[in-house]
C-alpha positions, -999 to +999 in steps of 0.1 A: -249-002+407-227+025+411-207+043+438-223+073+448-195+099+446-199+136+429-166+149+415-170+186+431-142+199+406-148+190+372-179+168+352-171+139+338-188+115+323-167+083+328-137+071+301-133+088+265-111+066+256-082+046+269-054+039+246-033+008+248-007-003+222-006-035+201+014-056+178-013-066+153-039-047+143-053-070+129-050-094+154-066-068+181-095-061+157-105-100+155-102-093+194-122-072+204-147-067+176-148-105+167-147-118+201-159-095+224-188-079+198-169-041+203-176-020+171-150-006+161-160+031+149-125+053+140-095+040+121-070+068+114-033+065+099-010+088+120+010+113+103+048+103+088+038+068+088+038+072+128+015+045+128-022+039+130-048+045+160-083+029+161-111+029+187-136+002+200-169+014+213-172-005+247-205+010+257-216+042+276-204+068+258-169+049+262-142+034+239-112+013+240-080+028+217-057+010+200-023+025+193-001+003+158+033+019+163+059+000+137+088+004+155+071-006+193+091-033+215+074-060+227+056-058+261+077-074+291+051-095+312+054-085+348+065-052+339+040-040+310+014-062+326+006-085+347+023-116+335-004-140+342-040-137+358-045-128+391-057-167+400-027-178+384-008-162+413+002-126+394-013-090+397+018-069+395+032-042+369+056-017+369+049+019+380+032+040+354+020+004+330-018-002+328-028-031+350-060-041+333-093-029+320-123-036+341-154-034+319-186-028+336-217-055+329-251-065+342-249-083+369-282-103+356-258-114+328-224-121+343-223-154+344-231-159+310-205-140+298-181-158+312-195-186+296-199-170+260-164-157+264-155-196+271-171-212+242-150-184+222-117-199+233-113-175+259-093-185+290-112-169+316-104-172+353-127-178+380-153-161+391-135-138+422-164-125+449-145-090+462-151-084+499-131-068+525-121-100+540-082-105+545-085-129+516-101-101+495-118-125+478-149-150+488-161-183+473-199-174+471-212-140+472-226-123+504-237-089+512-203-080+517-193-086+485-187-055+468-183-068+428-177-100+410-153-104+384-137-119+362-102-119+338-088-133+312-061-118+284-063-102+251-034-114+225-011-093+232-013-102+267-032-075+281-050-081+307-092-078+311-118-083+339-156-080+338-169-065+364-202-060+379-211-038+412-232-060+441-241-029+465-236+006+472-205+021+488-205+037+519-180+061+540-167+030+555-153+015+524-129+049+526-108+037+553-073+025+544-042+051+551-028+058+513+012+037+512+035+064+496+067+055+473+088+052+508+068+020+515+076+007+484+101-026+483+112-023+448+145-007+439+144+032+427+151+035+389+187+047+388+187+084+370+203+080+332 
């Protein structure tokens, strides 16, 4: 179940590809295609020994990009990522980082998932009900609840969620006033 919202200036069709960076190729291709069953479907080498770039077919039409850059420095959790699960107590990253990836999944199969992704070795959190409560979050679904999810990390850290829709939205699930960078608490970068 998807929200039913048209994009009046442009057709898309959902993700191409988002492109992440990792320290192991290797590593990231045990990952995603070992664990997570993603084939992988493009490997290229980029030019001047740049570094390489593969991609993951995560369903839909979509895919999941790897950058391998040599000379990368390490993430910095809580500023690249998250530095733990949300559960655990952390959801922020710096301005501009990804967050984490949602991936879309039946909801007929969810909780299995998270108990496949278990049996793997996967540290998964627990299952969080989204609903507009001042929690965000409830402990059994209700017809409130607007997904269900899941996260757990990748080996670089990364962090990942599964995700599946529980209802339609509506206009009233447009209703917060957007917070703009003079709300913010966090110091201004100082200009170099």
């Amino acid at each position: 179940m998807t929200p039913p919202v048209a994009n009046t200036e442009f057709e898309l069709g959902g993700i191409n590809h988002l492109a992440l960076v990792c320290a192991d190729m290797r590593r990231t291709i045990d990952f995603y295609s070992g664990v997570l069953g993603m084939p992988l479907v493009k490997t290229l080498d980029l030019p001047n020994g740049m570094g390489q770039h593969f991609f993951f077919d995560c369903g839909g039409g979509n895919c999941l990009a790897f950058f391998w850059f040599p000379g990368a420095p390490d993430g910095v959790p809580g500023l690249s990522a998250p530095a733990t699960r949300p559960e655990q107590g952390e959801l922020v990253s710096a301005t501009g980082s990804m967050n984490h990836v949602a991936f879309h999944v039946p909801a007929g199969r969810f909780e299995e998932y998270r108990t496949r992704l278990k049996a793997k070795g996967v540290a998964v959190s627990p299952i969080l009900n989204h609903d507009d409560s001042p929690a965000g979050v409830a402990r059994t679904p209700h017809e409130g609840v607007f997904v269900r999810s899941f996260y757990f990390q990748d080996p670089d850290g990364a962090l990942l969620e599964f995700a599946c829709w529980t209802r339609a939205f509506t206009d009233a699930d447009v209703s917060h006033p957007p917070r703009t960078a003079a709300d913010r608490t966090a110091p201004a970068p100082t200009p170099a």
